[in-house]
N, C-alpha and C positions, 0 to 999 in steps of 0.2 A: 331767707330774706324775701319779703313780698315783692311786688311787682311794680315800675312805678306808676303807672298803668291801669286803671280799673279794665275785665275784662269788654265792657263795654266800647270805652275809649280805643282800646286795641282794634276792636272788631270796626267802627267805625274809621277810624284812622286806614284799617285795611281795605274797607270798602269805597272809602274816596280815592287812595291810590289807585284802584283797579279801576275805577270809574275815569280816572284821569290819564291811562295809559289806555285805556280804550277809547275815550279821544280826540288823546295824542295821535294815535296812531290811525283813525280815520281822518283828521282835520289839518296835521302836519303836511302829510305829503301835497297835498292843495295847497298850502302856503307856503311851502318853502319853491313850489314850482312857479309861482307866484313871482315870488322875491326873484329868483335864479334870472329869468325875464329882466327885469325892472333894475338890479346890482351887477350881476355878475356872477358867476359860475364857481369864480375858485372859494370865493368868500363863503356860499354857500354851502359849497361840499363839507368843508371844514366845520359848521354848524350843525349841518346835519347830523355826521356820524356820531357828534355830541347829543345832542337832543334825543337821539333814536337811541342811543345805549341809555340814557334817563329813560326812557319810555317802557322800553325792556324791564331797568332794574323796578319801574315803581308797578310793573306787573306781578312780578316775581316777589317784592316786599311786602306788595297787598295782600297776596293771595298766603305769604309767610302771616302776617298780621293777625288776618282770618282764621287761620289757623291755628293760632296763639291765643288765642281769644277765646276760643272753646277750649284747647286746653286748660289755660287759667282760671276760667269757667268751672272746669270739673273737679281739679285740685283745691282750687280753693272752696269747695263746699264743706260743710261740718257731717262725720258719717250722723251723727245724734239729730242734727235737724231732718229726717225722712219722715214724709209723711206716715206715719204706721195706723191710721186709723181714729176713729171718733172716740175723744178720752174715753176711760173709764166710769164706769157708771159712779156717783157718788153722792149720799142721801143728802136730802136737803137740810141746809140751815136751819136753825132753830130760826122760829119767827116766819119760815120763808116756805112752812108744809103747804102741799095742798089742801083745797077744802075736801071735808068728806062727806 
């Protein structure tokens, strides 16, 4: 069964998660330090440890993605499409000879 997925979609899909747990993970801590300040401490804790396992899992699913991507990529090639070289020679069409 194919993939639902073109291997492209996959790779991109992989590479904005990774881009977005990278960050997450520089940009969060700054603002939830932020907020903590500003709310309240408990409320925040309880976000965090949320946000930060998201942050984790969309590093780990990107870099899965990524990975998926070039598999998909490799299996789904035909062996018959490989480049093997410049056709065969083959004489010219009637009407189509060079001049002599």
């Amino acid at each position: 069964m194919p993939p639902k997925l073109s291997a492209t979609a996959l790779f991109w899909w992989g590479a904005g998660l990774i881009v977005a747990g990278v960050v997450g993970t520089l940009v969060l801590p700054h603002l939830f330090s932020r907020l903590g300040y500003a709310t309240g401490f408990a409320f925040v804790q309880s976000v965090v440890g949320l946000v930060s396992a998201l942050v984790s899992v969309a590093h780990v699913v990107g870099a899965g993605l990524v990975a998926a991507a070039f598999t998909v990529r490799a299996l789904g090639r035909d062996t018959n499409d490989r480049y093997t070289g410049p056709a065969p020679y083959s004489p010219a069409k009637p009407g189509n000879e060079p001049p002599r």
